[in-house]
N, C-alpha and C positions, 0 to 999 in steps of 0.2 A: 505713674507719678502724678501726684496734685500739687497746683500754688494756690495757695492764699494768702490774699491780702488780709493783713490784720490791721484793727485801730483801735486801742482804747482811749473812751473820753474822759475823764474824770473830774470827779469836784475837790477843788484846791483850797480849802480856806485862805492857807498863806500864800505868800510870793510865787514862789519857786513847786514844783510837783514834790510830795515827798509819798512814801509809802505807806503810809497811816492815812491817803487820800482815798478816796471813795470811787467803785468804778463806777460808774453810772450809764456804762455802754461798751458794748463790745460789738464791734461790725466784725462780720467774718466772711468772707466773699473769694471763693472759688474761682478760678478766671473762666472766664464762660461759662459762671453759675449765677443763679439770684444772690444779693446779701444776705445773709442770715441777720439781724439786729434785735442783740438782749439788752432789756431793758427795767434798768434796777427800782425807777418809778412804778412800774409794772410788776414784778415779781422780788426785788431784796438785790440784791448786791451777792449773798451768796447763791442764789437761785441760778444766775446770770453769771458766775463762775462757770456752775457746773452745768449748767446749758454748752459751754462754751470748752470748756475740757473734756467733757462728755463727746463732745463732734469731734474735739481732736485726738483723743487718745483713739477711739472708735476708727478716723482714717489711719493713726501711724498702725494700727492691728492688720489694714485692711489692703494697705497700699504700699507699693515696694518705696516711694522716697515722699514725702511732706516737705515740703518749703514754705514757711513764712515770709511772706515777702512784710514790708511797711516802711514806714519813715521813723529812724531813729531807737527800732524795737531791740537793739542788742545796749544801750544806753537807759531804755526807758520800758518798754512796753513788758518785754519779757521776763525782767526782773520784778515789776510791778505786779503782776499776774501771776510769777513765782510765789512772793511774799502773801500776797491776797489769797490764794488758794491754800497754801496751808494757816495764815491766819483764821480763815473760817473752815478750818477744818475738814476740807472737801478730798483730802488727802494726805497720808506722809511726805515729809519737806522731801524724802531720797524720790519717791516717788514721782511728783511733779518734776525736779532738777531732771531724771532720768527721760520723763518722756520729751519734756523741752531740748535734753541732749539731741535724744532720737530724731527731731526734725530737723531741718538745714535750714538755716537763717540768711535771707537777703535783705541786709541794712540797707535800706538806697540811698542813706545820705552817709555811708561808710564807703557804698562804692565808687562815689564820687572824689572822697578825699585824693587822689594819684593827679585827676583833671584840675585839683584846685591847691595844689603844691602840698597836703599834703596839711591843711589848715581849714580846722572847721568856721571860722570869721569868711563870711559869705556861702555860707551853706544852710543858711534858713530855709527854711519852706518857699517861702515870700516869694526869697531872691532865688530861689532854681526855679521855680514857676517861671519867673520875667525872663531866665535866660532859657528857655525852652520854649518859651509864649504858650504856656499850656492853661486850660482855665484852674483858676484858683479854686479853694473850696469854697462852699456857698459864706459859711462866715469864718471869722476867726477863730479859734483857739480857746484864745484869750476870753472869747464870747460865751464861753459856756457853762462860766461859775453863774455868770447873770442871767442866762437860761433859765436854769435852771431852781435858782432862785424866787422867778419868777414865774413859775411853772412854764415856761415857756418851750416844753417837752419835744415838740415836733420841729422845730428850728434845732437841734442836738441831733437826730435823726437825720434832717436835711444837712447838716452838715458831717455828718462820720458819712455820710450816703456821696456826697461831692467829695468826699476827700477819697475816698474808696476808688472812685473814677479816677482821680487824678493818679492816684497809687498804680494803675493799670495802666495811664496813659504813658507814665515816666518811665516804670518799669518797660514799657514798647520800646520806648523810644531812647533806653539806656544799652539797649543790643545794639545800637549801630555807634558804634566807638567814632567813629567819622561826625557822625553827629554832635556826640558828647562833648567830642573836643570841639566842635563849633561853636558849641554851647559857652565854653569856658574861652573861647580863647587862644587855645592852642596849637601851637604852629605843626609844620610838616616834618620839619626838627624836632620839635618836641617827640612828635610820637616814634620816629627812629629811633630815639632816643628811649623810649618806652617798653620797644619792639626789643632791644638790645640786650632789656635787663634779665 
């Protein structure tokens, strides 16, 4: 069995992430592996697809179970990586949908929703960072249409790299349900309450 943490960074013209956005990184980090980090300024956007499908269809062949671990990748990440992989043609849509099937998906801000009633309104990054007191990633998010704009390449790197840690530390530190729920708030009732269902 392998986990990986995954994280796509992308460039957004508009507001909001849509799927017509650009991937401009892909961190791929094996837990007690090095990151692997594709990079679309370096090789294209489809290069860096298939760098990155290529290692993962390569483990589900090789390995009895894959797990994606990340933040928010059954809302964003996986879907986005779906769309982009057959938009550049690196494969049939059954194909990609099929091996994405084939791995197990750990949302970590999906497995938090039970701790936080069940409501993603305080389920930012941000705010589980502060209720864990874990370090942040090196920048924001938000920071990497202006990266990148700026060629400012190796600050995109530093941060999929600090986010990649944080993805490892939370996912630690989301095994100990005692925890979690200290995290959040949550009484001794509650969780008998949890235990019950």
């Amino acid at each position: 069995m392998v986990l990986i943490y995954l994280d796509v960074e992308t460039y957004s013209p508009g507001e909001e992430p849509s799927f017509k956005d650009k991937a401009v990184l892909i961190c791929y980090k094996e837990v007690d592996g090095p990151a692997l980090v594709w990079k679309e300024w370096e090789d294209g956007e489809k290069v860096v697809l298939q760098k990155f499908y290529s290692k993962l269809t390569g483990k589900l062949k090789t390995e009895k179970a894959v797990t994606l671990i990340g933040w928010n990748i059954v809302r964003f990440d996986v879907p986005f990586l779906t769309y982009r992989l057959f938009h550049h043609g690196v494969d049939r849509l059954e194909n990609v949908l099929e091996n994405f099937r084939k791995a197990y998906w750990r949302d970590l801000r999906l497995c938090l929703l039970p701790f936080n009633n069940y409501r993603f309104k305080g389920l930012k990054i941000d705010e589980v960072v502060k209720r864990f007191k874990l370090q942040p990633p090196k920048y924001s998010g938000e920071e990497i249409r202006g990266f990148y704009d700026d060629g400012e390449y190796e600050k995109i790197v530093e941060h999929a790299l600090s986010e990649a840690e944080l993805l490892s530390a939370l996912n630690r530190r989301m095994m100990n349900v005692e925890e979690v729920m200290k995290a959040f708030g949550n009484s001794l009732k509650r969780r008998e309450r949890f235990t019950r269902l």
